[in-house]
C-alpha positions in Angstrom: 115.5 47.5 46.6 111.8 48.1 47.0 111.5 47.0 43.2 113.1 43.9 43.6 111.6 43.4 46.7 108.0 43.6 44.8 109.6 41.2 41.9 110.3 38.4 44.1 106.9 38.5 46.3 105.4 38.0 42.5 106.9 35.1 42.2 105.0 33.7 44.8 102.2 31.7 43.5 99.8 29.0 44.3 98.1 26.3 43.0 96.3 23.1 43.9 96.0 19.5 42.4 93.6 16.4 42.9 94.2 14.9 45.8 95.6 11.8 46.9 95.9 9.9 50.3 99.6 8.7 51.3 100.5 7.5 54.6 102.6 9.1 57.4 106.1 8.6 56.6 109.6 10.7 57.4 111.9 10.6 54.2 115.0 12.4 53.2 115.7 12.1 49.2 119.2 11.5 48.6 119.2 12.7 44.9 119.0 16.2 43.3 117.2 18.0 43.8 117.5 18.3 47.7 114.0 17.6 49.2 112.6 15.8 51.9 109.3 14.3 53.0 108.2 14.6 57.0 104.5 14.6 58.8 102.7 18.0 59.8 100.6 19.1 62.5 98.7 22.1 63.3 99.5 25.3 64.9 96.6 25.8 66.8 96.6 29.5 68.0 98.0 30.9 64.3 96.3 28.2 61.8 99.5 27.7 60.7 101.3 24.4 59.4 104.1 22.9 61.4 106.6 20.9 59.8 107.3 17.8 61.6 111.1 18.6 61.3 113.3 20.8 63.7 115.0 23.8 62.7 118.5 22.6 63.1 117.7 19.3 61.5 116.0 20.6 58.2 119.5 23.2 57.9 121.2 20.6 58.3 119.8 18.6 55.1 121.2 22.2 53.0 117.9 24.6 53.4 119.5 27.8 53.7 117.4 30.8 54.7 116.7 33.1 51.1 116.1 29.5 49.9 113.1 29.2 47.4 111.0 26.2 47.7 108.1 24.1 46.3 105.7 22.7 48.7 103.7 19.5 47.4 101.0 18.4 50.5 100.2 14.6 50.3 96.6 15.8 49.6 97.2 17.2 46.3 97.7 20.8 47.6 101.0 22.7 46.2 102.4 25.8 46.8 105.5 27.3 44.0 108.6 29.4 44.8 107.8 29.5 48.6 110.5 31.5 50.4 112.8 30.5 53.2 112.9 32.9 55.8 113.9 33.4 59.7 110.8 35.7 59.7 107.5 37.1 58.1 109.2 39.1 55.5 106.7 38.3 52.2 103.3 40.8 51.8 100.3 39.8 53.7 98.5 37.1 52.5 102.1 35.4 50.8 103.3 31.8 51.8 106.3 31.6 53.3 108.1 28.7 55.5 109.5 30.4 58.5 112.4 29.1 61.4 111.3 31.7 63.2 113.6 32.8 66.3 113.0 30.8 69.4 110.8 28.2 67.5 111.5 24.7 67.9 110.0 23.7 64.4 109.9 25.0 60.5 106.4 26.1 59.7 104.6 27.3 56.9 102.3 29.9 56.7 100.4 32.7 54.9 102.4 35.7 56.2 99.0 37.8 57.9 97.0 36.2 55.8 94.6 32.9 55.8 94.9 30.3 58.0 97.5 27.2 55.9 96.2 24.4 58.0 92.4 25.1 56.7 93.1 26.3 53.2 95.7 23.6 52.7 93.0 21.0 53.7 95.4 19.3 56.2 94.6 16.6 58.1 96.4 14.7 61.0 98.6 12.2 59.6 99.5 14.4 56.2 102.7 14.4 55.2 104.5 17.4 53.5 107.6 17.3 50.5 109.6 20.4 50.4 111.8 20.7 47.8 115.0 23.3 47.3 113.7 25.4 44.0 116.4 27.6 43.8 119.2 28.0 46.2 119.1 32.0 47.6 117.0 33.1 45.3 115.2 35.7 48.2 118.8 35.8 50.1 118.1 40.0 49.1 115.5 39.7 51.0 116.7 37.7 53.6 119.6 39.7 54.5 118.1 43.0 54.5 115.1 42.0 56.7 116.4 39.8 59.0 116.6 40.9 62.5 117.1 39.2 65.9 116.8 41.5 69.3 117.9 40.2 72.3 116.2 39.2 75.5 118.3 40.7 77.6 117.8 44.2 79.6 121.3 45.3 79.9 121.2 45.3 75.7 118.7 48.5 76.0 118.9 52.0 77.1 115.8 52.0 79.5 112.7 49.7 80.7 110.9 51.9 78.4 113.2 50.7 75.1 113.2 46.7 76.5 109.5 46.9 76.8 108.5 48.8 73.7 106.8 50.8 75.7 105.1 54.1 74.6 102.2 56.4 75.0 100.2 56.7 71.4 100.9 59.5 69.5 98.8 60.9 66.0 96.3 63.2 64.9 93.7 64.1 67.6 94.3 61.4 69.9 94.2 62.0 73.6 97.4 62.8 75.0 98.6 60.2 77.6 95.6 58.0 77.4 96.6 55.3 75.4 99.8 53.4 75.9 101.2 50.4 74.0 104.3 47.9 74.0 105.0 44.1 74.8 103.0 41.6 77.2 103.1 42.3 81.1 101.4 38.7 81.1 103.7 36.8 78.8 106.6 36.5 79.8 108.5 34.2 77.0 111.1 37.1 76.0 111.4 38.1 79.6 109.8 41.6 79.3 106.3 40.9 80.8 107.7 42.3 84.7 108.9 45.6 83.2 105.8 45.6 80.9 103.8 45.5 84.4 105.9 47.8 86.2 105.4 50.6 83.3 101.7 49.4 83.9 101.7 50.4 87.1 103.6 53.7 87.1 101.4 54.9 84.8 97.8 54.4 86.3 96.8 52.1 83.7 93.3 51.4 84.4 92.2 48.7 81.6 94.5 46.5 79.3 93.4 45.3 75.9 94.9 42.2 75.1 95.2 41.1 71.8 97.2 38.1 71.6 95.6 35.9 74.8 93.1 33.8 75.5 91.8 33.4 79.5 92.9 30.1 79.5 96.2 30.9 78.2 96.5 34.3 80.7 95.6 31.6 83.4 98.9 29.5 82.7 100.8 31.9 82.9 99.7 32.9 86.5 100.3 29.7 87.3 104.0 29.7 86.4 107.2 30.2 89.2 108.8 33.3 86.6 105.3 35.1 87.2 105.6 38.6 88.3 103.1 40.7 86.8 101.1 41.6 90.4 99.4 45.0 88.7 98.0 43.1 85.5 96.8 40.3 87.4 95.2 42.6 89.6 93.2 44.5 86.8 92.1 40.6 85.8 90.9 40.2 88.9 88.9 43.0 88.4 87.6 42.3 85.0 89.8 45.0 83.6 92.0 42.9 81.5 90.1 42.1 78.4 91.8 39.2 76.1 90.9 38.8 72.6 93.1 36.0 71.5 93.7 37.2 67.7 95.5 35.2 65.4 98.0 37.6 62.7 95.3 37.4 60.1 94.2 41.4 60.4 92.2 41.4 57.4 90.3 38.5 58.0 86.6 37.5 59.3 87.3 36.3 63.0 89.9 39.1 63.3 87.9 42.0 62.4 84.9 40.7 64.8 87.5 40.0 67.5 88.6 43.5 67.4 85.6 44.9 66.6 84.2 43.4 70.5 87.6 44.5 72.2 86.9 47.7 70.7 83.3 48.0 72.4 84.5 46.9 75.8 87.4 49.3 76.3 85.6 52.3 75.1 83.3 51.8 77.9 86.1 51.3 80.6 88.1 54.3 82.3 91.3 54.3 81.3 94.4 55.1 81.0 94.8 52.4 78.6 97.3 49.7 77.3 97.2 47.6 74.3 99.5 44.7 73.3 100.1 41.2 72.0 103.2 39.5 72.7 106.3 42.0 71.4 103.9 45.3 70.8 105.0 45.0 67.1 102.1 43.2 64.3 99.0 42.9 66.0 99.6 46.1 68.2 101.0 47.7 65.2 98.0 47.3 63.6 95.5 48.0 65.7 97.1 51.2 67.1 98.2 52.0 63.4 94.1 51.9 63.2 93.3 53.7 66.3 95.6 56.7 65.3 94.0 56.8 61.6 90.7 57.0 63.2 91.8 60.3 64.6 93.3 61.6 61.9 96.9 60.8 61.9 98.6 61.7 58.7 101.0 59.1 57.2 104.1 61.1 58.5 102.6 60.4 62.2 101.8 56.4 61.5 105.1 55.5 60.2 106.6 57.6 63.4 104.7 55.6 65.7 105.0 52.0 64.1 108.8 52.4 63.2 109.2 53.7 66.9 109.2 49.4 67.5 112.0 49.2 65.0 114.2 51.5 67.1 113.4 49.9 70.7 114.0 46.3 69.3 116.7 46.8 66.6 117.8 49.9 66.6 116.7 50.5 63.2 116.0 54.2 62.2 116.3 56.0 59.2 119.9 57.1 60.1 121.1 54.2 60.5 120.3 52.1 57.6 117.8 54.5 55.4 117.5 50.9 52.9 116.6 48.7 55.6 114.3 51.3 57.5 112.5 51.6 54.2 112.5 48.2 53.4 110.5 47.5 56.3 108.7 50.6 56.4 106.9 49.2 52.6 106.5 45.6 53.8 104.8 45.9 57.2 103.3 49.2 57.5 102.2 50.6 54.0 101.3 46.9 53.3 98.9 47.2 56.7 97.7 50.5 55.0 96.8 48.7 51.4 94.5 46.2 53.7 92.4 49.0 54.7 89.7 49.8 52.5 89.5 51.7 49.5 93.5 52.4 50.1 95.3 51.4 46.8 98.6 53.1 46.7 102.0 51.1 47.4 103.4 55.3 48.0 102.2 57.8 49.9 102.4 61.7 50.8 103.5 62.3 54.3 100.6 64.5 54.9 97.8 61.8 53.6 95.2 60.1 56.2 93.1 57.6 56.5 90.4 58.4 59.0 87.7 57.4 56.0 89.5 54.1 55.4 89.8 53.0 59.6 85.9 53.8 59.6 85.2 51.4 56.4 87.7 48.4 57.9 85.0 49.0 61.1 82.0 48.9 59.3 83.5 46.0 57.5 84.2 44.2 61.0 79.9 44.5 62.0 80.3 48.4 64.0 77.9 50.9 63.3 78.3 54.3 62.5 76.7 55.3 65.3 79.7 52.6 67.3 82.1 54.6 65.0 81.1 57.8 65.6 81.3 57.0 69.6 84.8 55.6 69.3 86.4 57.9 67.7 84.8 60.5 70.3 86.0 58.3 72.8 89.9 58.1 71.5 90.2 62.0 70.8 88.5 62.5 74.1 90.1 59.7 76.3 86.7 60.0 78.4 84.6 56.1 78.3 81.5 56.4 76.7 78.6 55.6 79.2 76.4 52.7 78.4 72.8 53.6 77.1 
C-alpha cells in the first residue's frame, strides 16, 4: 500500500508556462474531456487558492474524489496529475485540490507546503481550468485515507476523547506539565467548551495557541455560542499567547512564528496547553517537536501523534493495521523527513531525534544557548527566569 501510495505522490508534478492575461469568466466545457473554467480568490489565513465553485456544484459536473486533474491558471501557471481529495492526503509540499469537510468551496493547495496563491502568482480576477486527467486514478488513496469524525459528544467515550485531549507523553518530558488537544476558543466543531472545561480542571496556567490570531480570538468572544470563561480569563491575563500559523511547518514565517511562541511560554508558569483548531497537524507537529527535544524515541512519537487517530476516528493499529500505517507514513514520518538531517522514509522504534528538533530551531533564528534553555525548561516543567 505504502509503495503505491509513494507511486502515485510521484506522479505529482509541476510546471509553469508564459503567461497570459484572460478575463474573469465562469464556463463549463460541454465536450470531453470534462473540464471547467471558474474565478479564484484567496484563502487568506492558509495562502491557499479557492476555487470560485461550490463543492456540491463542481461534483455535480462528474469530479469524483480519487479524481486526477490538471490545473492550467489564466496566468500561464499549470500544475499536472493534481489529486482529488476530501482531505490532505498527498506528502508535504504536494498539490492537491481539496472539498474538505465543512468547507463551502473546492480549493487548491500545497498540502503543508508553500503558500498556492503566492507561488501560483494569482491575482484577483484570475480565472482557473481544471480538467478530469484520469477518472480515480488516487481512488486507493482516497478510500483508505479518508475520514470524517463527527461533531457530536454522544459519538465519544469521554470529554477527554471529544476534545483530543491529553497530557504529553515522551522521553524526559515533564510529567503532567504539558497538555494538548482541540481549541477551547474555537468553537466551529463544537469542542471549544469541553476543551475549556479540561482547561480548567487541570490548572492550566498558559495556553499556546497556534492556529489564532487576536483579532480572530476577539470574534470569537464576541459570538452568542461562546463559553470558554477559563481561556478568556488567561487572555485577559496575557496568558493566552496566539501565533496564528498557517500549515506550512517547514517554512520561513512558520519556523519564526514558533520559534517566538516558543520563547514566551518557556518563560510563563505552567501547566501548559498547546493547540490549533482539532489538536491534530499543527499541534501534531509541534508537540511531535517538543517530545523529540527530550528524547522521545520514534516508538513514543508515533504513540502520542496516532493517539488523535483513536479520539477522532477510532483508528488504531487493531482495527485497521493498513489504514493506521497508511497514515502513520504520510503525516507523521513525512513530519519527521522535514526535520533536518532526517532522510529515512522507515525507522527503528528505538531511533530519536533530539539532534534533528535542535537543527529545525537553529534553523527557525534560536540560539543554542535558547535551545539549551528550552529543553531544560520541557524536561523540568519549571519557566526559565528572564536575565
Amino acid at each position: 500500500m505504502l509503495s503505491c501510495m509513494a507511486a502515485c505522490a510521484a506522479n505529482t508534478s509541476k510546471s509553469t508556462a508564459s503567461k497570459s492575461s484572460k478575463e474573469f469568466s465562469t464556463n463549463i466545457s460541454e465536450e470531453k474531456p470534462l473540464s471547467t473554467t471558474v474565478g479564484v480568490k484567496e484563502d487568506t489565513q492558509y495562502g491557499s487558492v479557492i476555487f470560485r465553485i461550490k463543492v456540491d456544484e463542481f461534483n455535480g459536473l462528474g469530479f469524483k474524489l480519487g479524481d486526477s486533474c490538471d490545473i492550467v491558471f489564466s496566468n500561464g501557471y499549470k500544475l499536472d496529475s493534481v489529486p482529488y481529495y476530501n482531505g490532505y492526503y498527498t506528502y508535504t509540499g504536494d498539490p492537491v485540490i481539496v472539498s474538505y469537510p465543512g468547507n463551502e468551496y473546492v480549493l487548491l493547495a500545497f498540502s503543508n507546503g508553500d503558500l498556492m496563491w503566492e507561488t501560483a502568482g494569482c491575482k484577483e480576477g484570475d480565472t482557473v481550468t481544471v480538467t478530469l486527467r484520469e477518472q480515480g486514478a488516487y481512488q486507493f488513496i482516497q478510500e483508505s485515507m479518508s475520514m470524517v469524525y463527527s461533531p457530536d459528544r454522544n459519538d465519544y467515550d469521554s470529554d477527554e476523547m471529544f476534545a483530543n485531549y491529553r497530557v504529553m507523553k515522551g522521553g524526559n518530558l515533564a510529567k503532567n506539565k504539558f497538555f494538548r488537544g482541540a481549541s477551547p476558543v474555537d468553537n466551529q466543531n463544537n469542542r471549544a467548551a469541553y476543551s475549556d472545561a479540561l482547561l480548567k480542571k487541570d490548572g492550566i496556567r498558559f495556553i499556546l495557541d497556534l492556529a489564532d490570531t487576536e483579532e480572530k480570538i476577539q470574534g470569537y468572544l464576541n459570538k452568542d455560542d461562546f463559553k470558554s470563561d477559563y481561556s478568556a480569563g488567561l487572555l485577559k491575563e496575557g496568558l493566552l499567547k496566539p501565533l496564528g500559523l498557517n500549515a506550512s511547518y517547514r517554512s520561513e514565517v512558520f519556523m519564526k512564528k514558533l520559534a517566538d511562541g516558543l520563547r514566551t511560554m518557556m518563560h510563563q508558569e505552567g501547566p501548559y496547553y498547546i493547540h490549533c483548531v482539532e489538536g491534530k497537524d499543527r499541534t501534531g507537529f509541534v508537540c511531535l517537536l517538543m517530545e523529540a527535544l527530550c528524547g522521545a524515541t520514534y516508538d513514543e512519537l508515533r504513540t502520542d501523534y496516532m493517539t488523535t487517530y483513536a479520539n477522532y476516528y477510532r483508528l488504531t493499529q487493531e482495527s485497521d493495521s493498513e489504514k493506521y500505517n497508511a497514515v502513520l507514513h504520510l503525516r507523521m514520518d513525512d513530519m519527521l523527513i522535514g526535520l533536518p538531517g532526517v532522510e529515512e522514509e522507515s525507522f527503528t522504534g528505538s531511533e530519536v531525534f533530539t539532534e534533528n528538533a535542535k537543527a529545525y530551531l537553529e534553523k527557525a533564528g534560536m540560539t543554542k544557548a535558547e535551545i539549551d534553555n528550552l529543553i531544560q525548561y520541557l524536561t523540568t516543567g519549571e519557566a526559565v527566569k528572564e536575565d
